[in-house]
C-alpha positions as CSV (number, residue, x, y, z in Angstrom):
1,X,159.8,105.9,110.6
2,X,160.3,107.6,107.2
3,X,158.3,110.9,106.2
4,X,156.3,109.3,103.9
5,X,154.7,107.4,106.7
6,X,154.2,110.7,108.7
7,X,152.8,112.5,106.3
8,X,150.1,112.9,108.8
9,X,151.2,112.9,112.6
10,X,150.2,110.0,114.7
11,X,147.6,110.1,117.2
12,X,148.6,109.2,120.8
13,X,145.6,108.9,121.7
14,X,143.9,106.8,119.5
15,X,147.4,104.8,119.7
16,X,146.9,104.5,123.2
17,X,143.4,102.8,123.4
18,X,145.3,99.4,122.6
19,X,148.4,100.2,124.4
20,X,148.9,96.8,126.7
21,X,148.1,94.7,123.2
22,X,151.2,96.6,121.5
23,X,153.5,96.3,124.5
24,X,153.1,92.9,125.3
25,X,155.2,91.8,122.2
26,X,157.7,94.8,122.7
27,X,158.3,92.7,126.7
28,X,158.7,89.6,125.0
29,X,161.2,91.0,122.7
30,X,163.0,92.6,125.4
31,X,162.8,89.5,127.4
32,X,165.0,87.8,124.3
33,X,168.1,90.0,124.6
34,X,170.9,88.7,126.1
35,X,174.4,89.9,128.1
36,X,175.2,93.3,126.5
37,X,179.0,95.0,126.0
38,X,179.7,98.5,127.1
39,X,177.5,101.1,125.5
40,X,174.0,103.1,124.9
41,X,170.8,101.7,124.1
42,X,168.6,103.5,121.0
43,X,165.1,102.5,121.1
44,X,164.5,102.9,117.6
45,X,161.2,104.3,116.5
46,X,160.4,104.7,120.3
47,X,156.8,106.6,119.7
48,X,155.2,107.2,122.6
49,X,158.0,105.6,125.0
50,X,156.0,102.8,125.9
51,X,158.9,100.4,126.2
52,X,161.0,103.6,127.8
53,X,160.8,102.4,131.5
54,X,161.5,98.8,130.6
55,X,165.0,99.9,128.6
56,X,165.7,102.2,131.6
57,X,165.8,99.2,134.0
58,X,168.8,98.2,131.9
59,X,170.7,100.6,133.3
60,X,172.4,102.1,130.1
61,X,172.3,105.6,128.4
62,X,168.7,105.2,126.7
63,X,168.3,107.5,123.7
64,X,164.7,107.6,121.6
65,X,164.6,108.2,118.1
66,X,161.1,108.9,116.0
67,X,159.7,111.4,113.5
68,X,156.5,112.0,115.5
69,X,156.6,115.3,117.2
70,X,153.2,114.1,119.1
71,X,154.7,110.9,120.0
72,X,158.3,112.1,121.1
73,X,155.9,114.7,123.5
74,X,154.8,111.5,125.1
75,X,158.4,109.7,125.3
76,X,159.6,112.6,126.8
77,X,156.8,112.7,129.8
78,X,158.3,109.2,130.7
79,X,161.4,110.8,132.5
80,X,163.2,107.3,130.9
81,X,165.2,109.0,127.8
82,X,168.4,110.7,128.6
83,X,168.3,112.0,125.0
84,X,165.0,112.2,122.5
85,X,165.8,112.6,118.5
86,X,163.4,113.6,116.1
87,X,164.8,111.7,112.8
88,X,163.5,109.9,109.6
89,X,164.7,106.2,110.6
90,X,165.6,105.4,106.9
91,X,168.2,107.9,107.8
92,X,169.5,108.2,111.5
93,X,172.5,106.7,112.2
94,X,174.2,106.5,116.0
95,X,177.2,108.7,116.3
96,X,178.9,106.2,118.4
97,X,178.5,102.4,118.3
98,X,175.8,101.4,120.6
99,X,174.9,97.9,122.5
100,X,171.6,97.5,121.6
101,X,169.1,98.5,119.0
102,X,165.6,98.0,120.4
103,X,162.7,98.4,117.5
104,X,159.6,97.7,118.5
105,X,156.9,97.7,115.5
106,X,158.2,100.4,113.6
107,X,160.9,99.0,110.6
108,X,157.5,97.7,108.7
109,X,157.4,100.9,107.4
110,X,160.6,102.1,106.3
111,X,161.8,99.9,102.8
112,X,164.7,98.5,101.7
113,X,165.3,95.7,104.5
114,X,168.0,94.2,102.7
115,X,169.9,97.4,103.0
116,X,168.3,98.5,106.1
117,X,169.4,95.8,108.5
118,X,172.9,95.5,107.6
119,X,173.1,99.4,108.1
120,X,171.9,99.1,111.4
121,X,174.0,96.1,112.5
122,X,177.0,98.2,111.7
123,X,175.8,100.5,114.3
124,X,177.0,98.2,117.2
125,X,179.7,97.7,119.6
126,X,181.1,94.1,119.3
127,X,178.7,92.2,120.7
128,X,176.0,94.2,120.6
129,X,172.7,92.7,119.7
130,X,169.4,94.4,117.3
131,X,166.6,93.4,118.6
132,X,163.1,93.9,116.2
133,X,159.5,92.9,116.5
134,X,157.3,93.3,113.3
135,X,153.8,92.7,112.8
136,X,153.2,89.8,110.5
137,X,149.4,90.5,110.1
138,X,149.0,91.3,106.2
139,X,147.8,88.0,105.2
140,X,144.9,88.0,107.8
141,X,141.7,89.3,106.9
142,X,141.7,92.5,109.4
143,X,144.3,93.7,107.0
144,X,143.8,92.7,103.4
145,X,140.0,94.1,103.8
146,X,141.0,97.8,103.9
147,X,143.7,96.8,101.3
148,X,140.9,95.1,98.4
149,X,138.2,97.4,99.5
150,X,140.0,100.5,98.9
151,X,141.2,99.3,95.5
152,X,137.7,98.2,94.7
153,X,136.1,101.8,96.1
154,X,138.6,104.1,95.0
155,X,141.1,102.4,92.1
156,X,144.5,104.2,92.0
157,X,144.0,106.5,94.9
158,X,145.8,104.3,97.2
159,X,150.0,104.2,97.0
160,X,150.1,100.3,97.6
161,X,154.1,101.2,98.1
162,X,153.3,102.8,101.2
163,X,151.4,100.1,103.1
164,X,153.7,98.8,105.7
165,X,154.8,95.3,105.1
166,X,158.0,92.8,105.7
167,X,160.0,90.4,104.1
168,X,159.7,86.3,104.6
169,X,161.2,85.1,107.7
170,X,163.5,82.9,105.3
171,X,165.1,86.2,104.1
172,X,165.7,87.9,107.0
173,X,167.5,84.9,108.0
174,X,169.4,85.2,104.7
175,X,170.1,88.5,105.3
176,X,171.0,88.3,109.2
177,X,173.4,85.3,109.1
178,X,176.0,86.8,107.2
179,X,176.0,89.5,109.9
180,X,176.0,87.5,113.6
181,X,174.3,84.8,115.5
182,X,170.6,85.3,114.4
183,X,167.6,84.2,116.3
184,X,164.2,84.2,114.6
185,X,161.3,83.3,116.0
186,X,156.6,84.3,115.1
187,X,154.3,84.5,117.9
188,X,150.5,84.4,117.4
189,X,148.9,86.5,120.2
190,X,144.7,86.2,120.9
191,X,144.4,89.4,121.8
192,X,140.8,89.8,123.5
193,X,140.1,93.6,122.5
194,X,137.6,95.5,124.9
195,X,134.2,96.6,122.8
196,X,134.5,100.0,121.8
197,X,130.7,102.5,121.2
198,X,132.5,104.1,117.5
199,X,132.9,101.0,115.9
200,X,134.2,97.5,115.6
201,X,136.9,96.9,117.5
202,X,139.0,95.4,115.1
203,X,138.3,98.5,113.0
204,X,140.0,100.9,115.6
205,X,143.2,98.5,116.3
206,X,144.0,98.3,112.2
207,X,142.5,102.2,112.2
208,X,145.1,103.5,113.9
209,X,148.7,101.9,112.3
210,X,148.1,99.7,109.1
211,X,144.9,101.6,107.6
212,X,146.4,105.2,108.1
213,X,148.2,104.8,104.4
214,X,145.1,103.8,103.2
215,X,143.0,106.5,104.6
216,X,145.0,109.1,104.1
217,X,144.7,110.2,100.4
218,X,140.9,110.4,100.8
219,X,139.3,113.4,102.0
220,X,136.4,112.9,104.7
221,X,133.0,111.6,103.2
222,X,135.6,109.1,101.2
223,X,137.0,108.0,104.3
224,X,133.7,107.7,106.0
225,X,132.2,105.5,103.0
226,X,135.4,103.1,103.3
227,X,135.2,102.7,106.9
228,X,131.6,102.3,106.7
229,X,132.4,99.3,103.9
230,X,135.0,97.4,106.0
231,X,132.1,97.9,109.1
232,X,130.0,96.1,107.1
233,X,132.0,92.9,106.9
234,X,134.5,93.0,109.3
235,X,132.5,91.3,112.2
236,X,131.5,88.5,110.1
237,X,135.6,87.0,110.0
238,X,136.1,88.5,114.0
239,X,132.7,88.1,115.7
240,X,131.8,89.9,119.0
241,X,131.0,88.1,122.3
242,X,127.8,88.8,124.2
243,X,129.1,91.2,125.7
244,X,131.1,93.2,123.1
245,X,134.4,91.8,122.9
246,X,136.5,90.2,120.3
247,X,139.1,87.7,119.8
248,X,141.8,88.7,117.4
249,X,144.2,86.5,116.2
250,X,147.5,89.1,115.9
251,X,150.7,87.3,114.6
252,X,154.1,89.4,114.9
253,X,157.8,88.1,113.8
254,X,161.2,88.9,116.1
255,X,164.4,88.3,115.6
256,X,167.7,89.3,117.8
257,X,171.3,89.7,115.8
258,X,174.0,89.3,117.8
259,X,177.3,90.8,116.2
């Protein structure tokens, strides 16, 4: 991802707690790539190399590339990256054509799609596909709370450019089809998160990726007032069950290019 979006390093722990929620999507995708020509795979934006052992079953020469130092730590205790690159991904670029371009939850953050994509596209081997997953989770409540009550607790202190967001699936199609054989599809998943003692749990799954723009230009009691404020309201749009857990409603859009 860019260094804007690391200005702070990543947590892999707090990452972690929601692990098998974030790679289920990252399998589907994987699931959606077809015959590949000769050459390396890059997983790009491979944080802690959670999809690693999948992209090693491929067989190819699997190089990671992210800008977390924390993260890359934990792609490299994997054993499934011949080669691990620490690199702004608005920047990186393969020094040989590769087969596949994996990116898993990660190009939300980095701008300039229109730009972006084609860029990466001209990365492959004839044939070669780039395969992306990106959450499509701004429009839900779980993510436009931290946005409004941020703006309404602290006006101007958030950088509304850095919140991570994607085009419409119409433009990406736009963009795509003038570069291969696109294939575009959304996926709503219920994901049925575990109850968790330090807070809601929908709080510690947007906590840890979307809010950590938002959070970030406050200092601790400013933090601790706007987490207490989404606290307050969040569990009214995703209640708990009796026993603690909650149903949330994640939606994430994919699409493959084939070249």
């Amino acid at each position: 991802m860019s260094a804007a979006a690391t200005a702070q390093d990543w947590d892999p722990g707090i990452y972690h707690r929601f692990r098998g929620h974030r790679l289920r999507p990252a399998m589907d995708l994987l699931r959606a790539v077809g015959p590949l020509p000769d050459g390396g795979i890059v997983d790009l934006g491979c944080g802690s190399g959670a999809a690693g052992p999948a992209l090693a079953r491929l067989g190819r020469t699997l190089t990671g590339v992210d800008l977390s130092p924390a993260m890359l730590d934990k792609a490299r205790a994997t054993g499934a990256y011949a080669t691990l690159v620490e690199a702004d991904l608005a920047r990186w670029s393969a020094p040989d054509p590769v087969a596949l371009i994996f990116s898993n939850a990660v190009l939300h953050w980095l701008p300039d799609h229109a730009a972006l994509l084609p860029r990466l596209a001209a990365m492959l081997a004839p044939g070669g596909t780039l395969a992306v997953q990106l959450p499509h989770q701004n429009n839900a409540l779980s993510h436009r709370l931290w946005v409004s009550l941020a703006d309404e607790m602290f006006p101007g202190r958030v950088d509304l450019a850095q919140i991570p967001g994607i085009l419409l699936p119409a433009e990406y199609h736009r963009i795509l089809s003038e570069l291969g054989h696109v294939s575009l599809w959304e996926t709503e998943y219920y994901q049925d998160l575990d109850p968790a003692t330090d807070g809601h749990p929908v709080r510690r799954f947007t906590e840890a990726t979307f809010a950590r723009p938002i959070l970030a230009p406050l200092d601790d009691s400013e933090r601790r007032a706007l987490i207490a404020a989404y606290e307050a309201v969040i569990g009214k749009g995703y209640p708990d069950g009796p026993t603690g857990r909650v149903l949330f409603p994640f939606r994430r859009l994919f699409f493959t290019l084939t070249t």
